[in-house]
N, C-alpha and C positions, 0 to 999 in steps of 0.2 A: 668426953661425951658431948658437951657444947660444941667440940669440932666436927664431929662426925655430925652430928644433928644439920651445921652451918652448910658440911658439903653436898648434905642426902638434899637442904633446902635449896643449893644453889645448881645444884642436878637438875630436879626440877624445876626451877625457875626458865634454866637452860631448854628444858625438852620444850615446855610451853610456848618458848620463845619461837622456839623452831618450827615447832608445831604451828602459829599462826601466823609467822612468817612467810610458809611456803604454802598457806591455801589460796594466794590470789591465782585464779586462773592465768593462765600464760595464751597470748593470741596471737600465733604467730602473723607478720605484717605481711601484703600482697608482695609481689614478685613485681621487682622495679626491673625501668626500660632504661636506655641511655637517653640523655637528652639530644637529640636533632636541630641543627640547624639550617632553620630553612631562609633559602636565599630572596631576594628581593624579587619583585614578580619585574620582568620585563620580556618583550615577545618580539620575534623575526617571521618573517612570512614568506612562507613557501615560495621556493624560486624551480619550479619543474617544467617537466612537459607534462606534469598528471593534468585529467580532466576537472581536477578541483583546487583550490586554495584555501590555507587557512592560516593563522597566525599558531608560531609552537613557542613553549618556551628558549629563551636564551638558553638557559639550564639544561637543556634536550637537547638530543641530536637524532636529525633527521635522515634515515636511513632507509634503502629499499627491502623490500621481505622477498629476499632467496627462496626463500621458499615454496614459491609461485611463480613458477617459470611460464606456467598458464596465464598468469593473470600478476602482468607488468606493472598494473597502477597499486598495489600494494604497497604500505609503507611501513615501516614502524618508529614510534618516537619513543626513543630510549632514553630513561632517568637514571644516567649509572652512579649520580650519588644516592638515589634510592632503594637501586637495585631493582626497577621498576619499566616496566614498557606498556604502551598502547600498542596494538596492532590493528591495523586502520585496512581493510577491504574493501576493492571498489568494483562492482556493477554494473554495465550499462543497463536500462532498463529497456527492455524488447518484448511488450507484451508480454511481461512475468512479477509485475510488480506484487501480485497478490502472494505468488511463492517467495517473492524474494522479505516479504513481511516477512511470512508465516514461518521463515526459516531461521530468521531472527528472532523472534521470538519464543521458537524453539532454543535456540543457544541464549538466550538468557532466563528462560525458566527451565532449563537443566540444572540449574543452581538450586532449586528447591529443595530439594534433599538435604544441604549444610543452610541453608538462607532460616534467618529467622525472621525476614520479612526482604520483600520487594514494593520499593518504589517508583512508581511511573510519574517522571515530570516531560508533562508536553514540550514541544517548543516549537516555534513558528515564528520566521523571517519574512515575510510576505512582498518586503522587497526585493530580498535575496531566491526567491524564490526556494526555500530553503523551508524545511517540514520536517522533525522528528521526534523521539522520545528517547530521552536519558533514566537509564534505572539504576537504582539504587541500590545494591544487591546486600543486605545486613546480614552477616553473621562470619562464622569462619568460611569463607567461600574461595575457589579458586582467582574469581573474576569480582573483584568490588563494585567495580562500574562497568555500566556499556552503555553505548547509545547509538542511535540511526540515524542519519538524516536522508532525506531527497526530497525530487524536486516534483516525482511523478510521474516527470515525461521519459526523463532520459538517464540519470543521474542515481546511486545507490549507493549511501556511504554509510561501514559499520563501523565500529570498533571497541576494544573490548580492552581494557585495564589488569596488566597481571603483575604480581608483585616474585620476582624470583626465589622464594622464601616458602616457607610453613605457612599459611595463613593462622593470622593471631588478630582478631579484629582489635584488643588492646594496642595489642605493640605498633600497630602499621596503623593507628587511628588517626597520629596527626598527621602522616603524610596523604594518607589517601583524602582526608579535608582538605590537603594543599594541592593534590593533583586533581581533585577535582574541580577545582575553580578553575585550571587551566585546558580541560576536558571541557569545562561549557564556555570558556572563551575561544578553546575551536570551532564550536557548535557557531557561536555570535559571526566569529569575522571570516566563515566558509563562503565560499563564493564557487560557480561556477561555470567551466572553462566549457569551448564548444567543442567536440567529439572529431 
């Protein structure tokens, strides 16, 4: 009888055990990324016949966009450790500079729809003769970044940041912070060439 009593006592000892063992809530952890390595920043400068200059990364390579047989001064700087490219359109300005705004500014607030926010940072070279705005485009978006520059008279440069991928503003956060510093060091050391 003492045994039987000792195994009904250690039964339940057991279930109790069990029983408050398995009430802590379980949280499953975020969804991890690989780690990136990002390379050391140095830059080479455009060697063309395009109507403009700017310094691109080492890391980049500097390629013409086929796909504007119309319009020869297009470029694009390809990050194939990122899987990443700017595509860089160029303008002359002919008494159009008001559309050629307004046209940009249409393709970068087409992003609205995925954007949970847009930033506008000026920028102005005054040496350079040089005039635009870089935006910031927050959320899961096609295009992270884009920016414009010109000079007014003559000159109309876009370009627009795409990542080959799913847009994941987590996963692609630290590189698109790294491509962007060299997105505004094209904007800094543009320069341009006469027509």
């Amino acid at each position: 009888m003492i045994l039987k009593q000792q195994i009904r006592n250690s039964i339940f000892l057991l279930i109790i055990i069990f029983l408050f063992a398995c009430s802590n809530n379980y949280a499953p952890k975020p969804r991890g990324y690989f780690r990136i390595s990002l390379p050391e920043k140095s830059y080479l400068e455009t060697d063309t016949a395009l109507p403009y200059s700017f310094e691109f990364p080492k890391y980049a390579r500097l390629r013409n966009d086929n796909q504007g047989v119309n319009e020869p001064y297009w470029v694009n700087v390809d990050f194939p450790q990122f899987n990443a490219k700017i595509h860089i359109s160029y303008k002359p300005v002919e008494n159009n500079l008001y559309q050629l705004l307004e046209d940009n500014r249409e393709l970068a607030f087409k992003h609205t729809v995925k954007a949970d926010a847009i930033k506008e940072q000026l920028f102005e070279s005054p040496e350079k003769n040089v005039y635009g705005i870089f935006y910031e485009i927050e959320g899961n978006t096609a295009s992270p970044a884009q920016f414009f520059v010109t000079d007014s008279i003559n000159h109309f440069l876009r370009g627009s940041l795409y990542f080959n991928t799913i847009p994941n503003k987590d996963s692609i956060a630290p590189v698109l912070d790294f491509v962007k510093q060299d997105i505004i060091h094209l904007m800094e050391t543009l320069t341009w060439k006469s027509l």
